[in-house]
DRENDO-1510 file (C-alpha; in Angstrom, 1 decimal, always signed):
<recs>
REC; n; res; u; v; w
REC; 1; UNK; -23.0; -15.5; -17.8 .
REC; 2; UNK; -20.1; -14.8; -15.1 .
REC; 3; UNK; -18.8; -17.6; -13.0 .
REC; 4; UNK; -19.0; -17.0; -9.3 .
REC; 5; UNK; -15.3; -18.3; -9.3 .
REC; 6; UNK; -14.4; -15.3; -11.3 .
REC; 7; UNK; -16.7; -12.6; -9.6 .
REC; 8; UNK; -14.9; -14.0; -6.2 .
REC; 9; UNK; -11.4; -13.8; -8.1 .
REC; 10; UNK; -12.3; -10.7; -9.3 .
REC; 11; UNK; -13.5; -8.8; -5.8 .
REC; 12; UNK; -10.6; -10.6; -4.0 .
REC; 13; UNK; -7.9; -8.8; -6.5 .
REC; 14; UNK; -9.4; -5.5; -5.8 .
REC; 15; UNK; -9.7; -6.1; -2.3 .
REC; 16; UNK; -5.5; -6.7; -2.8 .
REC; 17; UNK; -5.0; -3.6; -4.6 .
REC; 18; UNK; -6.8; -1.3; -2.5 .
REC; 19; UNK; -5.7; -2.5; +0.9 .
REC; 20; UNK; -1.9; -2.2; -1.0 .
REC; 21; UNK; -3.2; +1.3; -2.6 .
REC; 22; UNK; -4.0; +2.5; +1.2 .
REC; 23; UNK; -0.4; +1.1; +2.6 .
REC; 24; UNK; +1.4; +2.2; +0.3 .
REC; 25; UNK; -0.1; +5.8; +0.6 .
REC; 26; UNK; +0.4; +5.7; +4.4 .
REC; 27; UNK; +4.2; +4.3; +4.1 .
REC; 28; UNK; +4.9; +7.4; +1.5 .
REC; 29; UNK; +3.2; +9.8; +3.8 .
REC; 30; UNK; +5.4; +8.7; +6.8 .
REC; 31; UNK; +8.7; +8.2; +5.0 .
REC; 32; UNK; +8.3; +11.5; +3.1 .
REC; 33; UNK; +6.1; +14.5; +4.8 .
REC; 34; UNK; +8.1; +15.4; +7.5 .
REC; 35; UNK; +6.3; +18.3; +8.1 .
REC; 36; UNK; +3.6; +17.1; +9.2 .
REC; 37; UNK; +5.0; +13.8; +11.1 .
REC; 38; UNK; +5.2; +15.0; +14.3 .
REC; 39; UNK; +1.4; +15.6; +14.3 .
REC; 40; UNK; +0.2; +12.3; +12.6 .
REC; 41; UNK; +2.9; +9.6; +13.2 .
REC; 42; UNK; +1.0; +8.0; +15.0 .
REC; 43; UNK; -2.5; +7.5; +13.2 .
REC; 44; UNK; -0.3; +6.9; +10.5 .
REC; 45; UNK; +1.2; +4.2; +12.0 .
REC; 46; UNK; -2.1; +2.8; +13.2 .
REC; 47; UNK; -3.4; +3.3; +9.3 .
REC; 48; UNK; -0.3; +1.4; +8.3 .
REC; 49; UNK; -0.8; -1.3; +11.0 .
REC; 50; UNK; -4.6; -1.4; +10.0 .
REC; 51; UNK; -4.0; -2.3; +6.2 .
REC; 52; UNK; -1.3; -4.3; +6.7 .
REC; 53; UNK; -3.4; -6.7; +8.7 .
REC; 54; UNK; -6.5; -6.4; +5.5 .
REC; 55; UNK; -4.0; -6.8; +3.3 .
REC; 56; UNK; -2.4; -9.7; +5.1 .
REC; 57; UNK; -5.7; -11.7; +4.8 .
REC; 58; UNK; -6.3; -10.7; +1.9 .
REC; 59; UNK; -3.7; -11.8; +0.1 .
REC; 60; UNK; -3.5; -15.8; +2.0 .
REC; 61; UNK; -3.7; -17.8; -0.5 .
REC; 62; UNK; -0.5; -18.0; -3.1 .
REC; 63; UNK; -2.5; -16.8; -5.8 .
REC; 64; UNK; -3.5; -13.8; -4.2 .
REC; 65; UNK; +0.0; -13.6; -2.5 .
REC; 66; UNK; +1.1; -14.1; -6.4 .
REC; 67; UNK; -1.2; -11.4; -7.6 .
REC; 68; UNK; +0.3; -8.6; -4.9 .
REC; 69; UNK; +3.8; -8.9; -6.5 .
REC; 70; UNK; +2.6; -9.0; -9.5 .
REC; 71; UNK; +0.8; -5.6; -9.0 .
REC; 72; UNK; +2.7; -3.9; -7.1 .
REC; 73; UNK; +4.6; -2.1; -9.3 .
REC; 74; UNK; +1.7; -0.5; -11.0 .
REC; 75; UNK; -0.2; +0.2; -7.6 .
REC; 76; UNK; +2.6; +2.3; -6.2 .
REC; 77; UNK; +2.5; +4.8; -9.2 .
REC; 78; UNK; -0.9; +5.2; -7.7 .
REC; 79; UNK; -0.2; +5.4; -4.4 .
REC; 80; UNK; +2.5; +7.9; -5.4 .
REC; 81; UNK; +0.0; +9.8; -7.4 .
REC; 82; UNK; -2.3; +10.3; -4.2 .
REC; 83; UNK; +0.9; +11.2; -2.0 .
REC; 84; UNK; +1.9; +13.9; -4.0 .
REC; 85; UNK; -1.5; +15.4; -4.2 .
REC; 86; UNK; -1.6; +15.2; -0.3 .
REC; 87; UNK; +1.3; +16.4; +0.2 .
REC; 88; UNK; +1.7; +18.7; -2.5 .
REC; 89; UNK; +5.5; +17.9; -2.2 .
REC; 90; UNK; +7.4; +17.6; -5.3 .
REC; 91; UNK; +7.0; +14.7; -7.4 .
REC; 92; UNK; +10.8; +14.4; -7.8 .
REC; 93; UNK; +11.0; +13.6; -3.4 .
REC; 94; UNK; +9.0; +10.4; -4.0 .
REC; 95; UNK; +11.3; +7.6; -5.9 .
REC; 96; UNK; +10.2; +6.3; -9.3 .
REC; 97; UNK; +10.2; +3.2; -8.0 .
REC; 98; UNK; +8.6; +1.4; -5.0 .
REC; 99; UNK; +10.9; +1.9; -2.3 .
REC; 100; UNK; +9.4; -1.1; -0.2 .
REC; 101; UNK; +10.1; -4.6; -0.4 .
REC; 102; UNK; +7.4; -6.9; -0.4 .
REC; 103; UNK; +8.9; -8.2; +3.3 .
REC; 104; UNK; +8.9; -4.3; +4.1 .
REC; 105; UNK; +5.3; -3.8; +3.6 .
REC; 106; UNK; +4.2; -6.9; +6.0 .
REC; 107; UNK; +6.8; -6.5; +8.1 .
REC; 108; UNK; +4.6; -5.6; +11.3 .
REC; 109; UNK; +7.9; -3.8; +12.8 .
REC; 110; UNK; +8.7; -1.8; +9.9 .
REC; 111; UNK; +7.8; +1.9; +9.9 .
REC; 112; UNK; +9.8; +4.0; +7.3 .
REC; 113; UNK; +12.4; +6.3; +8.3 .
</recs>
């Protein structure tokens, strides 16, 4: 039998990663696609504003705070993925590693240039 402790730990790290999955996406889009920026700054700046805020209550408590640094790493080669099949930009434009610091990402000011 599952605990209910768990199936809520469980949903509650998924929420996490998908909110983060979504930013992430958004703040690659905007820092990278200039082509199309001029078009779609600014629902990409509402998107960004959007999941910052789930991902902000998401991640209240310290062990779901915790959990976002923890998985952050391995989210963003995900997000990545997604970007470049957006885009279809070069993988070698995107940086290996996560080019946002956690304070960047829910920073409510901060928008990639």
């Amino acid at each position: 039998m599952v605990s209910i402790c768990f199936v809520c730990e469980f949903g509650c790290h998924r929420k996490v990663e998908s909110y983060l999955k979504q930013l992430l996406i958004h703040l690659l889009l905007y820092r990278y696609w200039e082509t199309e920026k001029e078009y779609c700054q600014r629902s990409w700046q509402i998107e960004i504003t959007n999941f910052r805020d789930e991902l902000e209550f998401s991640s209240r408590s310290k062990t779901l705070y915790n959990y976002f640094l923890n998985c952050l790493d391995a989210v963003y080669i995900k997000a990545k993925r997604q970007a470049i099949q957006k885009t279809g930009l070069p993988s070698e434009i995107f940086p290996e590693k996560c080019p946002f610091t956690p304070e960047d990402i829910f920073n409510n000011e901060y928008f990639p240039q």
